[in-house]
C-alpha positions as CSV (number, residue, x, y, z in Angstrom):
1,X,0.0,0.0,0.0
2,X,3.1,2.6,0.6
3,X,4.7,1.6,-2.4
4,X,1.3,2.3,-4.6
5,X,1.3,5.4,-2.5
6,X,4.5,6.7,-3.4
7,X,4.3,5.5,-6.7
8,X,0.8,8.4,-7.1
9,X,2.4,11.4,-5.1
10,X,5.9,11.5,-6.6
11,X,4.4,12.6,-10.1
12,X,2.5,15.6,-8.0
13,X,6.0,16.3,-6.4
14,X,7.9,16.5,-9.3
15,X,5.4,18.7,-11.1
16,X,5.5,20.8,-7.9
17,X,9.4,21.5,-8.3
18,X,9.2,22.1,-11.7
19,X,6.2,24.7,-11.6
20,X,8.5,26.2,-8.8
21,X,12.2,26.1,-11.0
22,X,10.2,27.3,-14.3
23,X,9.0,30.5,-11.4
24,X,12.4,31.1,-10.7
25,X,13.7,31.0,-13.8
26,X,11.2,33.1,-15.2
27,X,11.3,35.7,-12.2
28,X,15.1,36.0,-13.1
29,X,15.0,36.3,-16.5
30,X,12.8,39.0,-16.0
31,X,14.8,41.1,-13.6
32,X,17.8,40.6,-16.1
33,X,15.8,42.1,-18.5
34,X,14.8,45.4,-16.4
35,X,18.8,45.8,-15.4
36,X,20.5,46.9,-18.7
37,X,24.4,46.7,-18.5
38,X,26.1,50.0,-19.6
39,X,29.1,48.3,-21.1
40,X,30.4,52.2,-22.5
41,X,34.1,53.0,-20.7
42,X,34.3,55.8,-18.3
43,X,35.7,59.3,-18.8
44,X,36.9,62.3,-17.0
45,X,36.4,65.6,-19.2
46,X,37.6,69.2,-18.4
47,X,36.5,72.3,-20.3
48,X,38.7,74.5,-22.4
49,X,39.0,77.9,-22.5
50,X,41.4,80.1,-24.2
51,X,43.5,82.9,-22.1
52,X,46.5,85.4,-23.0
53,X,49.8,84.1,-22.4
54,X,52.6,86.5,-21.0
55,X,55.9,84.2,-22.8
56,X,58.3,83.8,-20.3
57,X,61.9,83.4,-22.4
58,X,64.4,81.4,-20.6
59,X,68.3,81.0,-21.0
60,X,71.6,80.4,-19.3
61,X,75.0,82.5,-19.0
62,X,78.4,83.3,-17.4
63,X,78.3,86.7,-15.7
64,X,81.3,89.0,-16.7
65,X,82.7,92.4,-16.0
66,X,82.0,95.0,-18.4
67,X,85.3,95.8,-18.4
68,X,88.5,94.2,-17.4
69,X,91.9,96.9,-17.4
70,X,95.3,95.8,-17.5
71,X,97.0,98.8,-15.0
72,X,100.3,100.2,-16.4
73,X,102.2,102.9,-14.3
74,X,102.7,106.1,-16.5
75,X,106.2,106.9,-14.8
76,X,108.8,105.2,-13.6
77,X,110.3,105.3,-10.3
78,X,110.8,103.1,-7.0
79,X,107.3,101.9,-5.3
80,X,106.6,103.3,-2.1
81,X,103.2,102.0,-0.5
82,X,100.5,100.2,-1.7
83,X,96.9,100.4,-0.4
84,X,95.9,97.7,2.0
85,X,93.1,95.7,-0.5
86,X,95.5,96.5,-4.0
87,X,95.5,92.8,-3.5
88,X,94.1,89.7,-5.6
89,X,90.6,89.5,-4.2
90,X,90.6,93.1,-2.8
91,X,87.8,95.4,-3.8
92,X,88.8,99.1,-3.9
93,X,86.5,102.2,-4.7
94,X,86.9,104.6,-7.5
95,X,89.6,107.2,-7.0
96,X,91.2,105.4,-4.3
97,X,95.0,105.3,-4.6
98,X,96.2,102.2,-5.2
99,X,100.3,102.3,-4.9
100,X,102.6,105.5,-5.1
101,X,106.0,106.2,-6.8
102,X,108.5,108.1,-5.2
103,X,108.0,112.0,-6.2
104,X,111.0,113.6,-5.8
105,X,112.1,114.4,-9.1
106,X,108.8,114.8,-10.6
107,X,108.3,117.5,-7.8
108,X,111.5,119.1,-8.7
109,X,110.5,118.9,-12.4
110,X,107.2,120.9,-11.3
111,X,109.4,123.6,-10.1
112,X,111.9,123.7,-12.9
113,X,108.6,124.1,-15.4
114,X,107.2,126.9,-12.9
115,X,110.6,128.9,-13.1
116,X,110.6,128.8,-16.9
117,X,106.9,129.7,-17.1
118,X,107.6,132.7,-14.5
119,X,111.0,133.5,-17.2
120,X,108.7,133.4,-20.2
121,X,106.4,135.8,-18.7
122,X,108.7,137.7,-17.3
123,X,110.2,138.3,-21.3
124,X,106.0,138.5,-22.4
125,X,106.1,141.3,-20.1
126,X,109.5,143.1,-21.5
127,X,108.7,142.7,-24.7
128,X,104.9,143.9,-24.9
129,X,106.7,147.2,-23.2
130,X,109.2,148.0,-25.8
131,X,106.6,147.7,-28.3
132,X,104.4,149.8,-26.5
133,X,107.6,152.4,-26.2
134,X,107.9,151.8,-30.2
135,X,103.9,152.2,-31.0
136,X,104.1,155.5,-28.8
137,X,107.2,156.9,-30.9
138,X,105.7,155.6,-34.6
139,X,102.6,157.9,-33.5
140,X,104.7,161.7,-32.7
141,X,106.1,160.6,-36.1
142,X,103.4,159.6,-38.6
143,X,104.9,160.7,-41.6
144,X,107.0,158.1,-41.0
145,X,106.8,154.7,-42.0
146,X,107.4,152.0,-39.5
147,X,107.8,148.2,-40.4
148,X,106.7,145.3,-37.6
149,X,110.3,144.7,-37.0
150,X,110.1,148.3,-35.7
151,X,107.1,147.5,-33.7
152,X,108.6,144.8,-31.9
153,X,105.0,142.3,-33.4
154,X,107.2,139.2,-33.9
155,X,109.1,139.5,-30.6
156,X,105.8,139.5,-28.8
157,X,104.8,137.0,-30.7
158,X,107.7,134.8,-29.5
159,X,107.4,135.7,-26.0
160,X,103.8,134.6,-26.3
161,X,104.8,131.2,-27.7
162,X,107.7,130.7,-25.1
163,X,105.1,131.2,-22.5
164,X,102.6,128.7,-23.6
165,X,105.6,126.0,-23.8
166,X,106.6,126.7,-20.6
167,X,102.7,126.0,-19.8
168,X,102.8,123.0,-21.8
169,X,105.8,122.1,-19.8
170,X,104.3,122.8,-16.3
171,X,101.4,120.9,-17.1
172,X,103.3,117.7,-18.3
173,X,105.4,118.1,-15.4
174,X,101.8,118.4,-12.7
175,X,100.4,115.4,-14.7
176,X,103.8,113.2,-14.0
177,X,103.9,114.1,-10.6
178,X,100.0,113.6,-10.1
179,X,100.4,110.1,-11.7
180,X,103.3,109.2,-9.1
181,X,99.7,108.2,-7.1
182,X,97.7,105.5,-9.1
183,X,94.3,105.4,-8.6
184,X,91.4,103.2,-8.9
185,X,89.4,104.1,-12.6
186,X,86.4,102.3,-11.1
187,X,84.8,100.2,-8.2
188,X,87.5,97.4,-9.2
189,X,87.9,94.6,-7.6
190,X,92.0,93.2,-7.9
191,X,92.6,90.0,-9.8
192,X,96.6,90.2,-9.8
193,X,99.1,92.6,-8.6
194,X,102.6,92.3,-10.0
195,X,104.4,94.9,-8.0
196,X,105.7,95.4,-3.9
197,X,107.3,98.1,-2.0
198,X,110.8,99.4,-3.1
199,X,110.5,97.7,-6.5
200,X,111.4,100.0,-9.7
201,X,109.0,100.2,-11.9
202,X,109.3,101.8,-15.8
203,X,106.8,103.3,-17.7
204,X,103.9,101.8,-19.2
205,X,104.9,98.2,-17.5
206,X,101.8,96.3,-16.5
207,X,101.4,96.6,-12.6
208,X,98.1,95.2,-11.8
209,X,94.7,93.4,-14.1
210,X,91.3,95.1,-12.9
211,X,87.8,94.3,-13.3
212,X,84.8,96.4,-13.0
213,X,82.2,95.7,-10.5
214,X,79.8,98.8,-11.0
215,X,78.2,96.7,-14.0
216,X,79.0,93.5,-14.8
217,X,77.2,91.8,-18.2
218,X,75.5,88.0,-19.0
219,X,75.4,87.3,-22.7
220,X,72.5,84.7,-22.9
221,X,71.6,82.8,-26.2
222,X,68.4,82.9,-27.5
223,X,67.2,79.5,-29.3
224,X,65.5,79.8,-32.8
225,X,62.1,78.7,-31.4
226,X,62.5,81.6,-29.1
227,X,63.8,84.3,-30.9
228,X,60.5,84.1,-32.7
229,X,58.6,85.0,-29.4
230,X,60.8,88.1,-29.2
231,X,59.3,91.6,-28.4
232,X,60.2,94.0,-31.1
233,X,62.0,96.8,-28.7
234,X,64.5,94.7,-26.5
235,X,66.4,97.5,-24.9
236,X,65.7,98.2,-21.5
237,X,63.6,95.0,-20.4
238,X,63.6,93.9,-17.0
239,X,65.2,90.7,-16.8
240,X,65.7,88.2,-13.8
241,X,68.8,86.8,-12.8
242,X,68.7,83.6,-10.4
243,X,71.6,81.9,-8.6
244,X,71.1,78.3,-7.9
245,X,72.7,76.3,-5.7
246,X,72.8,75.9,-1.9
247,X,72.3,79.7,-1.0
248,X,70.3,80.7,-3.8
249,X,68.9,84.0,-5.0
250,X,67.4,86.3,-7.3
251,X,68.8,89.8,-8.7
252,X,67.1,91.7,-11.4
253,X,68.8,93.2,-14.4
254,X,67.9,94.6,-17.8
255,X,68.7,93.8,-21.5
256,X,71.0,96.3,-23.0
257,X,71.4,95.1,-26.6
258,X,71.0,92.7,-29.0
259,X,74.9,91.4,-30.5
260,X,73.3,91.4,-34.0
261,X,74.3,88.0,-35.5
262,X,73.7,84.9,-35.7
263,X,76.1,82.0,-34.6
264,X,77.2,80.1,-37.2
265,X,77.7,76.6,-34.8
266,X,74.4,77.1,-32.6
267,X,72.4,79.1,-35.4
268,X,71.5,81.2,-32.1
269,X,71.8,85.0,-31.3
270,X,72.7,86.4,-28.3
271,X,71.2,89.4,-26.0
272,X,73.3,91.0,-23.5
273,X,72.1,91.7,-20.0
274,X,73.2,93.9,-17.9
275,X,73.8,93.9,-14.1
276,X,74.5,97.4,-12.2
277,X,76.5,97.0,-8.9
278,X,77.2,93.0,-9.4
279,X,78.9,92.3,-5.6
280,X,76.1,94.9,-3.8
281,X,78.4,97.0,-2.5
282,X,75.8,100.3,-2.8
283,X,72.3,98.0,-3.1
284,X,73.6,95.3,0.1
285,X,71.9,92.6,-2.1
286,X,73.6,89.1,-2.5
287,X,76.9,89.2,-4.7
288,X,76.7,87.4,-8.0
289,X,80.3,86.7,-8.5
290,X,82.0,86.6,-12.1
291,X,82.6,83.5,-13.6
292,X,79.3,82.5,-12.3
293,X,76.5,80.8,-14.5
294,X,73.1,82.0,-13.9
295,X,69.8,81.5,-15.2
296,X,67.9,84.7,-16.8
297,X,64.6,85.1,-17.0
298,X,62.7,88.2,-19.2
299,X,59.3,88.1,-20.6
300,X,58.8,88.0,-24.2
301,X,55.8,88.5,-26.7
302,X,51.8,88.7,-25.4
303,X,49.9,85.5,-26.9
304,X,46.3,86.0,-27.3
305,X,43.2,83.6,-27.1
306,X,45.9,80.2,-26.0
307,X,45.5,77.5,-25.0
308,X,47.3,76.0,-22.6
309,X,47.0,71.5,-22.1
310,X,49.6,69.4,-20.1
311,X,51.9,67.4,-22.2
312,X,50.5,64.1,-21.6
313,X,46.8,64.7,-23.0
314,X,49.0,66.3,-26.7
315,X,50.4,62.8,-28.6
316,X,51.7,63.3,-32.0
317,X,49.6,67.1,-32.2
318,X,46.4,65.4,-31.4
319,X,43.5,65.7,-28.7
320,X,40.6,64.0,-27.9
321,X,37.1,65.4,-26.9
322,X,33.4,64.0,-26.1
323,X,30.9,65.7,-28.3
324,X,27.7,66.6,-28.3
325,X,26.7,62.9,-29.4
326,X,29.1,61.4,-26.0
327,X,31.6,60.2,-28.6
328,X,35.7,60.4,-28.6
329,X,36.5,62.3,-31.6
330,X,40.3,63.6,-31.9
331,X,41.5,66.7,-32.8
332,X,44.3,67.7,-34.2
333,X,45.9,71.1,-32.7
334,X,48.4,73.8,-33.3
335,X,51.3,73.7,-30.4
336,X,53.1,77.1,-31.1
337,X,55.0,76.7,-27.8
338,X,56.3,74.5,-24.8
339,X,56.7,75.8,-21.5
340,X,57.6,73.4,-19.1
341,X,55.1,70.7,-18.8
342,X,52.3,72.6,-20.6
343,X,51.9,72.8,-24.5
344,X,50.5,76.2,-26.1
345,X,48.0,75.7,-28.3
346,X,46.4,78.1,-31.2
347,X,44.6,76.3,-33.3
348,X,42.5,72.8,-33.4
349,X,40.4,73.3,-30.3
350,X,36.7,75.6,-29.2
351,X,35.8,77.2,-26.0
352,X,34.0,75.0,-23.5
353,X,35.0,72.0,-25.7
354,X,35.1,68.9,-23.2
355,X,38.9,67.9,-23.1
356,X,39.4,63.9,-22.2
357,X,42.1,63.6,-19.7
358,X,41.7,59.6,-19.2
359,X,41.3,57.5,-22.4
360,X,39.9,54.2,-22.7
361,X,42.8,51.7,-23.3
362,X,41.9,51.7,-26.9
363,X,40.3,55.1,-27.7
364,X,38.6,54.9,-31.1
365,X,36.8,57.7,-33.3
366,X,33.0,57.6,-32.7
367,X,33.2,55.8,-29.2
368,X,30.5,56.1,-27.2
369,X,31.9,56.9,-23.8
370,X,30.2,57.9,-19.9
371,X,31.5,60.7,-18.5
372,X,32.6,60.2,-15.3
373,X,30.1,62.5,-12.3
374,X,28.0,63.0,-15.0
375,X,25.9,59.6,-14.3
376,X,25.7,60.7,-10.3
377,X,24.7,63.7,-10.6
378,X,21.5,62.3,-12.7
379,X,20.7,59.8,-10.5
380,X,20.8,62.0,-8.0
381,X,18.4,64.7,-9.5
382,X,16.4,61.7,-10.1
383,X,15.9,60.7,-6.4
384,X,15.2,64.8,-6.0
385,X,12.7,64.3,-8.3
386,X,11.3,61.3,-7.2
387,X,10.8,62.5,-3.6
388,X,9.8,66.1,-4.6
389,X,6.9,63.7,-6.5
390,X,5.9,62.1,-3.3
391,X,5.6,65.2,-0.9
């Protein structure tokens, strides 16, 4: 009887489970069907918009005095003192004396030219009497002629002459004696000194090398792809100096002139800048030392309506966008200049044009991508919606 049993309720039990399997399956079938998979890749997107660009040119160069003097003595005579820094390294001032020669003689010259200037008057004087005797003496006779020998022209004229040699003479004889005392032509600062106390120099032998530290100069080269981005008056722009290194600084200077040619190795010109009071001796800012390389900064031409894009979103000239459809198209753009990390661009893109800055893996033309927030923030005006609906 259990067996007969069994044998009429196992039928009704498997039709059971398989009215309850064909419910499941059919209950998930159908909630596949409402959730639709968005297989489109994910996007982040930034908006362009064009600016002006200030171009900042940038170059390198060894600062070096305007001037550099090789100091020759303009007597000769034994050396007598030298002024405490008229040593290599020593900075001395303009005007200061830098080593004297004996004077004696050159003293005794002075005097030798002021007797013969005092004699030469002294016979101006004689002479410009006797023809004033002679002149009075031609006019109670005027019947009479009188030649210039008579009166006494060309011996005034000689006295006249004597004197200004003996001036001539005195002066020469001043200037040797003033240049027994060899002074400073500028703020120098002392790279050698060749002479010591009780040493004979001659004339015009080298005593001493100089170099100027009230203006010291940086010629920079300027790149091809710079020179472009050159403003048309260069004279007088503010330029920056900066000292790198451990104490580092900056100084500012200004561009003085342009060499006017091209180098035939670099194909690159060259601009000069100029730097007034170099080891701050007046201004008390940091010394910038000669022989040192610096950087220089100066701004160059105004760029209008640019656009500026990080290297890594530009590969081979080309961008890529979302459009209006929420594609990838690419663009191809215009980079005019690189700065850095940053491309400038002029041509190839529009304002408010939505700039990819994560690809797909394989980013094709016509894509259909999701922008990335853009999904949340419609969901969420959804639920606003939604609840706004039940209140």
């Amino acid at each position: 009887m259990q067996s007969n049993s069994l044998r009429w309720v196992f039928p009704f039990v498997a039709l059971a489970l398989g009215i309850v399997g064909f419910m499941a399956i059919n209950a998930i079938a159908k909630e596949s069907e409402k959730e639709v998979i968005d297989a489109r890749p994910t996007v982040q997107v930034e908006p362009v918009a064009a600016n002006d660009h200030q171009v900042i040119i940038n170059s390198y160069g060894e600062v070096k005095p305007l001037e550099n003097t090789q100091l020759s003595a303009q007597v000769s005579g034994e050396v007598l003192s030298w002024h405490p820094n008229f040593v290599a390294g020593g900075v001395v001032a303009r005007g200061e004396t830098l080593f004297t020669i004996e004077k004696d003689n050159y003293e005794a010259a002075v005097l030798v030219a002021e007797a013969e200037l005092a004699r030469a008057q002294a016979g101006l004087i004689e002479e410009q009497a006797q023809a004033q005797v002679a002149e009075d003496e031609a006019k109670r006779f005027p019947s009479k002629a009188r030649t210039d020998l008579f009166l006494r022209k060309p011996q005034v004229l000689s006295a006249q002459a004597s004197v200004k040699s003996a001036q001539a003479a005195l002066k020469r004889a001043q200037r040797d004696l003033d240049n027994c005392d060899v002074t400073a032509p500028y703020d120098a600062l002392v790279i050698s000194r060749n002479i010591g106390v009780g040493q004979f120099v001659a004339m015009g032998s080298q005593v001493a090398e100089l170099n100027n530290i009230e203006t010291a100069e940086v010629i920079i080269p300027i790149a091809g792809f710079d020179s472009v981005f050159l403003p048309e008056r260069i004279k007088g722009i503010t330029a920056t100096i900066i000292q790198k290194g451990l104490n580092s600084f900056t100084r500012e200077g200004v561009i003085d002139r342009d060499l006017g040619i091209v180098d035939n190795a670099t194909r690159m010109s060259s601009l000069v800048v100029r730097i007034e009071d170099p080891y701050g001796l007046k201004n008390k800012q940091p010394a910038i030392k000669f022989g040192s390389y610096v950087q220089i900064n100066f701004a160059g031409a105004m760029l209008n309506n640019i656009y500026r894009l990080p290297q890594e979103l530009v590969n081979n000239k080309t961008v890529w966008i979302v459009n209006e459809e929420q594609q990838l198209e690419p663009r191809k753009v215009t980079v005019i200049r690189e700065e850095g990390e940053y491309f400038y661009i002029s041509d190839g893109l529009q304002a408010n044009d939505k700039l990819v800055i994560t690809l797909p893996e394989y980013p094709q033309k016509g894509m259909a991508v999701k922008i990335a927030g853009l999904q949340d923030t419609k969901k969420t005006e959804a639920l606003e919606n939604a609840s706004t609906e039940k209140l």
